[in-house]
N, C-alpha and C positions, 0 to 999 in steps of 0.2 A: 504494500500500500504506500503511495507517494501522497503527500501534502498536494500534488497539484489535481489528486482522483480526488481525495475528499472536497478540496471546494469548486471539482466540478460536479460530484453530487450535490451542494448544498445550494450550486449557481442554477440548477438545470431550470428551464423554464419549458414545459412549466413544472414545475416541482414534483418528484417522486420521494414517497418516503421511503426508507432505506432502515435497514440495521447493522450495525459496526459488532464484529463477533470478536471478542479479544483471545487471543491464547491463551488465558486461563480457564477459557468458557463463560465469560461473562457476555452480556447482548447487551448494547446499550439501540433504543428507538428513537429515528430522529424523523416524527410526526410531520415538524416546519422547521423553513430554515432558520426561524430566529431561536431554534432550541439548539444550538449549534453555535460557539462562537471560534474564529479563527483570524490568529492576529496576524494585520498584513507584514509582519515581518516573522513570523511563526516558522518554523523549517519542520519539527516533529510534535510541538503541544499544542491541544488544543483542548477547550471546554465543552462540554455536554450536560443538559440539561437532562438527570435524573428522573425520567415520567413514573418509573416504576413505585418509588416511596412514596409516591402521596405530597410531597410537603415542595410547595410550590419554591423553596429557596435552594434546595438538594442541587448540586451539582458536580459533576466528576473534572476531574483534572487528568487526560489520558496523554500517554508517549505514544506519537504514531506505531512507534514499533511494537507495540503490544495489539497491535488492529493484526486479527487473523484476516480478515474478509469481510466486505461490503454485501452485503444481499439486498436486492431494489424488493420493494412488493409494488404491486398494483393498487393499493389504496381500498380494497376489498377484505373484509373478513373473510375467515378462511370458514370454510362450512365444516361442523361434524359429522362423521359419517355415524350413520346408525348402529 
């Protein structure tokens, strides 16, 4: 994962939400792009906004190099099978 893939996901227009999968096995969701911060002088840190906890001020501080893989969704719930 490069710094210039992430903020061409977070640039895309028009916008696809996406999940950042880390090598530890954590997921972080990135719903819009303002849950996403990325400093224009940033090379591998950037901020993400925590949806999972609950508490609107949670936010992560990640090292690109800990990003296993970028997965897009379609912006659709996924159905359960019966």
């Amino acid at each position: 994962m490069t710094i210039e893939r992430l903020r061409a996901a977070a640039a895309a227009q028009p916008f696809k939400p996406f999940t950042l999968h880390t090598a530890d096995g954590r997921a972080y969701t990135v719903t819009h792009p303002e849950f996403l911060l990325l400093s224009p002088k940033a090379e591998r840190t950037f901020v993400i906004y925590d949806e999972q906890s609950g508490d609107p001020e949670d936010y992560v501080i990640l090292d690109l190099l800990l990003v296993a893989a970028i997965e897009f969704s379609n912006g659709r719930k996924k159905r359960r099978s019966a």
